[in-house]
ZAMARGU-4260 file (C-alpha; in steps of 0.2 Angstrom, whole numbers, plus 5000, padded with zeros to 4 digits):
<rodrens>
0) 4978/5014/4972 | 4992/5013/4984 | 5008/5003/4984 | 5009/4988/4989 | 4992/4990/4994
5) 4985/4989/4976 | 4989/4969/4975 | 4983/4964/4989 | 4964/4974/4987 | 4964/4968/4970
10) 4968/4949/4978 | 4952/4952/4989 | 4943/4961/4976 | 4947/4947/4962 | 4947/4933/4974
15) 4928/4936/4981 | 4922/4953/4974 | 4905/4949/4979 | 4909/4947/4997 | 4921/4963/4998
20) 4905/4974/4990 | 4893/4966/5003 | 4904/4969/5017 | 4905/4989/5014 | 4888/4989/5008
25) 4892/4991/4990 | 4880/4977/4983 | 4863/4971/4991 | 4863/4954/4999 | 4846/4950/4992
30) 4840/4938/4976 | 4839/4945/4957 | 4856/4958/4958 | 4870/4953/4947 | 4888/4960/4946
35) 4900/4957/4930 | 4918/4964/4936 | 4922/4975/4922 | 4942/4977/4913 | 4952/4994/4921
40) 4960/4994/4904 | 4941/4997/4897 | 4942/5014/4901 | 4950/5029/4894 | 4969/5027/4895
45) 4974/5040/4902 | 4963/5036/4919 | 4962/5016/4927 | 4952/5016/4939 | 4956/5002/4953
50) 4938/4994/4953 | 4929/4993/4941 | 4911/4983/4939 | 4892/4983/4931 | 4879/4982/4944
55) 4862/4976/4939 | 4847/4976/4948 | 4831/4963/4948 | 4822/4975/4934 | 4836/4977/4922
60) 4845/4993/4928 | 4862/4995/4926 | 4873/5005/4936 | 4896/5006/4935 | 4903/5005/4953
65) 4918/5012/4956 | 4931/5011/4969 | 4947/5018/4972 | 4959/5012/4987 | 4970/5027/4996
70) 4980/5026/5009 | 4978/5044/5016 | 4966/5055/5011 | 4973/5072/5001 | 4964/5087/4997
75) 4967/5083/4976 | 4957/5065/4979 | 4939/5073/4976 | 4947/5080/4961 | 4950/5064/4954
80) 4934/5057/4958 | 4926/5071/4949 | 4936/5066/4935 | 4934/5048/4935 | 4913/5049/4938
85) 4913/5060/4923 | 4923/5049/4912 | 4914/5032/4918 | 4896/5040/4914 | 4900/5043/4895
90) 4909/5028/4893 | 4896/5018/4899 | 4881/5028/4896 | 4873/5023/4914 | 4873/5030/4932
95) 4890/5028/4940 | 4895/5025/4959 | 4910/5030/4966 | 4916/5025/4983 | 4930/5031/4991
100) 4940/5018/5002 | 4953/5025/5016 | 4963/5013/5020 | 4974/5019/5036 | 4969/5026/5051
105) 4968/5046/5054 | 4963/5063/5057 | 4947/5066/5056 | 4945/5077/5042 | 4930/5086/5032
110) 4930/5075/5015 | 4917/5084/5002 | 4904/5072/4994 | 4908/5077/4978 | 4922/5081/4968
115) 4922/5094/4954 | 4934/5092/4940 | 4935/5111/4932 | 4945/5116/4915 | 4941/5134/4909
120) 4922/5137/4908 | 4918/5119/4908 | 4915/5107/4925 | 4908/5089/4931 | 4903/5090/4947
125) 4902/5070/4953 | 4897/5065/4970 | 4904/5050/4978 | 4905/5041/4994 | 4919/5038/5009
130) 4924/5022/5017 | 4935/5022/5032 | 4938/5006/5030 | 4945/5005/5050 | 4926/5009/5055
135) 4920/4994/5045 | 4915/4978/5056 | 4925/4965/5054 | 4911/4954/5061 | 4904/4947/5045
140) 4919/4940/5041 | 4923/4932/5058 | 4905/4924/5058 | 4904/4920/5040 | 4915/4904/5035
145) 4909/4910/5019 | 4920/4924/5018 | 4937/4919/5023 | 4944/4924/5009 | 4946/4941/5016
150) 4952/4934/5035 | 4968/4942/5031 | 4957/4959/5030 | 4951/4958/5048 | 4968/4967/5057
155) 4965/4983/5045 | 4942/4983/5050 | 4936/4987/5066 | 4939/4975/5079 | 4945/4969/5094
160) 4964/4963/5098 | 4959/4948/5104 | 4949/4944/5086 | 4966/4949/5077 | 4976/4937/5089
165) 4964/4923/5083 | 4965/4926/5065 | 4983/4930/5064 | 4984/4912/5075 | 4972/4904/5060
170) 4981/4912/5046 | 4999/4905/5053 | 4994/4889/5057 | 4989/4889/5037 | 5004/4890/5032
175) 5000/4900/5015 | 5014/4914/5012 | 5003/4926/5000 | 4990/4927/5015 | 5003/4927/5028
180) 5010/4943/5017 | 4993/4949/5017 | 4991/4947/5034 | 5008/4957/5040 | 5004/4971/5028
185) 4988/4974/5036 | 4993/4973/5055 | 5006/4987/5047 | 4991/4999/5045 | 4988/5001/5065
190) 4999/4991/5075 | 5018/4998/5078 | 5033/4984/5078 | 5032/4978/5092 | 5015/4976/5095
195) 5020/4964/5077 | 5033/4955/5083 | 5024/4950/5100 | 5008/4945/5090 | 5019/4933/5079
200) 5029/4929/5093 | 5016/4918/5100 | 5013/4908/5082 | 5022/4891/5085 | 5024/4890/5066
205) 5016/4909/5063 | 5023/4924/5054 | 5037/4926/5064 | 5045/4910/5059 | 5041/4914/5042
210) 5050/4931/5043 | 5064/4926/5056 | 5067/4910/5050 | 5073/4912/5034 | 5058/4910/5024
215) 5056/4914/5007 | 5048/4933/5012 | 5068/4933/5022 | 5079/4927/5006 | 5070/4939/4996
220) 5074/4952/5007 | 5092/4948/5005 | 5093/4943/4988 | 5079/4955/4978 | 5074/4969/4992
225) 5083/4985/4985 | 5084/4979/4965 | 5065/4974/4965 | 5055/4979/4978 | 5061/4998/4977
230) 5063/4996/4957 | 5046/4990/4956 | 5041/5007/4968 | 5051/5019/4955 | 5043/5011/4938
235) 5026/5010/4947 | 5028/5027/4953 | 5033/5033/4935 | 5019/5025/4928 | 5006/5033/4939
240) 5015/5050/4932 | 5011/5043/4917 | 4994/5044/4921 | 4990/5057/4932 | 5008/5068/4931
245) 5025/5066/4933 | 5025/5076/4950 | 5012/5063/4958 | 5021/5049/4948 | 5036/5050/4957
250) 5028/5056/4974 | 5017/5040/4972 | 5034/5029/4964 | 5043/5034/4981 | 5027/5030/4993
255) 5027/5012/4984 | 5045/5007/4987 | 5040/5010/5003 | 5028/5001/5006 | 5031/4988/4996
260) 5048/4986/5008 | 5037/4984/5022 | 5026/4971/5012 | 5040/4962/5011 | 5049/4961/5027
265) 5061/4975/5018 | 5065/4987/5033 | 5066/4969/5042 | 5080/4965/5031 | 5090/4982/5031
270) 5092/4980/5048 | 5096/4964/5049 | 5110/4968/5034 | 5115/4981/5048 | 5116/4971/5062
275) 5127/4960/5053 | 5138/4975/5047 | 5140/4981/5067 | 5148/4964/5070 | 5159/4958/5054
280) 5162/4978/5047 | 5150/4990/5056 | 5152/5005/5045 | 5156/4997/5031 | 5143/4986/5030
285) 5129/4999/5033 | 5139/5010/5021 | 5139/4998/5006 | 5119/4993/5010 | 5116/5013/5009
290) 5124/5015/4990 | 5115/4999/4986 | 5098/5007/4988 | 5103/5023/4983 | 5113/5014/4963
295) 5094/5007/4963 | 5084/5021/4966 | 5094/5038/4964 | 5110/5031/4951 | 5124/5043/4953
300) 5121/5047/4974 | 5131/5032/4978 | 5148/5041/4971 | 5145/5054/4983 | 5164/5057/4993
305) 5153/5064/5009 | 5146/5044/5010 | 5166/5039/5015 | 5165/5052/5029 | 5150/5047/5038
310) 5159/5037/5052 | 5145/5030/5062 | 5133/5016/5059 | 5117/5026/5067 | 5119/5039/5054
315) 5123/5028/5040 | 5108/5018/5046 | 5095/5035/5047 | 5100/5039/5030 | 5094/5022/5021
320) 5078/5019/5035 | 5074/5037/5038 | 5079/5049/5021 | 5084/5034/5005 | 5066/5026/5009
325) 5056/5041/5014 | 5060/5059/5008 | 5053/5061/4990 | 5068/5070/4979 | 5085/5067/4973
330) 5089/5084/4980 | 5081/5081/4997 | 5093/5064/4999 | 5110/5074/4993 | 5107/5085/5007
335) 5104/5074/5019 | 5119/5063/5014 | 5128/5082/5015 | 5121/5084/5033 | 5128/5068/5037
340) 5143/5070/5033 | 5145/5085/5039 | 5138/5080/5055 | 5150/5067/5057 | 5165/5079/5056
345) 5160/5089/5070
</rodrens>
């Protein structure tokens, strides 16, 4: 699954997984069907899936559904699935369901409806469905009071701005900082920053508060944003290489750390480190934040000499938003910070 995104969907899922299932139409809403949420760490080691569960009808039939959470989609996704549905059936010697959810908006692409997992002359061909989870209704969860466990859900669903303006009102007013965190990280999936900052702006004690304010989501930012929330993204990452290949791994690792900053308030508070350097140091400031990240997440690139001759705070400021946060090699970064430099003699 995607970082951050992983926690919180397992925090849904965990929380009320009968609801989440009902709500995508995973699980019948009808009287005699069971579910028994089954361990990830049941499966084969080398695959852990990020839902798991036994589904048994009125009669006695079994069936394992599976979901996996993705942020975009990817052309090696089906793959995967293939893989998994293949794995799941022997393991548990029943049908298995895989569901595909897509978590942020985008293109519209052709996705396949089955995935094919191919080695020499062999193959398993499994077919799976596709969520978009943006064209899911939020309405069940708006007129249900029974399911507002997921409330924090509704921003990423289909609905209407008005209806996130009420639950991001109803979620403030609360008062709960895990759902709060929820709640920023799935306006993030469609809303740009401003569009943010004006909804939490009207919260008398909302979001904004808690981010501006110097809530706990803001001393962690100061205090633990680049040495755990990026760390976190890079042993994450690894560990998905781990799993499915060092390449992914670290693609995946570097994806985390970013998102996981966002979760977090993390770009928030690199900023605000760099505001603070315009008016007690300027380049100094944004120059010491950027080896910072870079001593977390690529050890060696802060001893750098071209670092000293970037002179200007906007390009010192690119580099840690735009390139340390974003671009997904060690090589990629040192020619950035080249650039930079460079760019900064002319």
């Amino acid at each position: 699954m995607d970082k951050p995104f992983d926690r919180h969907f397992k925090d849904f899922l965990d929380g009320a997984p009968e609801l989440f299932l009902v709500l995508l139409g995973a699980l019948p809403l009808a009287p005699g069907w069971r579910l028994e949420v089954l361990r990830p760490e049941t499966s084969p080691p080398v695959l852990m899936p990020d839902f798991l569960a036994l589904i048994i009808d009125p009669e006695g039939n079994r069936r394992v559904l599976h979901m996996e959470f993705y942020l975009d989609y990817r052309d090696s996704y089906p793959i995967k699935m293939g893989r998994y549905g293949g794995s799941l059936i022997t393991q548990y010697d029943c049908a298995a369901e895989s569901w595909m959810i897509l978590i942020r908006p985008g293109p519209a692409v052709a996705i396949p409806a089955v995935g094919t997992y191919a080695r020499g002359g062999s193959s398993i061909v499994h077919p799976f469905r596709v969520v978009r989870l943006w064209e899911v209704s939020a309405k069940p969860i708006l007129q249900n009071p029974a399911m507002r466990h997921l409330f924090a859900l509704v921003p990423s669903l289909a609905c209407e701005w008005a209806q996130v303006e009420s639950v991001a009102r109803d979620v403030c007013r609360t008062g709960d900082e895990q759902e709060l965190s929820r709640l920023l990280l799935m306006l993030s999936l469609k809303y740009n920053e401003n569009q943010i900052e004006r909804l939490v702006g009207r919260q008398k004690m909302g979001l904004g508060e808690a981010l501006w304010e110097g809530s706990w989501i803001l001393r962690r930012i100061r205090d633990k944003a680049v040495n755990e929330g990026l760390e976190q993204g890079r042993e994450l990452g690894l560990e998905q290489g781990r799993e499915l290949g060092l390449e992914q791994g670290l693609e995946q690792g570097l994806e985390q750390g970013l998102e996981q900053g966002l979760e977090q308030g993390l770009e928030q508070g690199f900023q605000e480190g760099i505001a603070k350097g315009k008016s007690e140091g300027q380049a100094e400031e944004a120059r010491r934040l950027l080896r910072k990240a870079l001593t977390t997440h690529y050890p060696g690139l802060e001893q750098m000499p071209e670092i000293e001759r970037i002179a200007t705070v906007e390009r010192l400021e690119s580099l840690l938003i735009d390139h340390v946060l974003r671009l997904p090699s060690r090589e990629q970064i040192e020619e950035s910070i080249r650039q930079s430099a460079a760019g900064s003699s002319a």
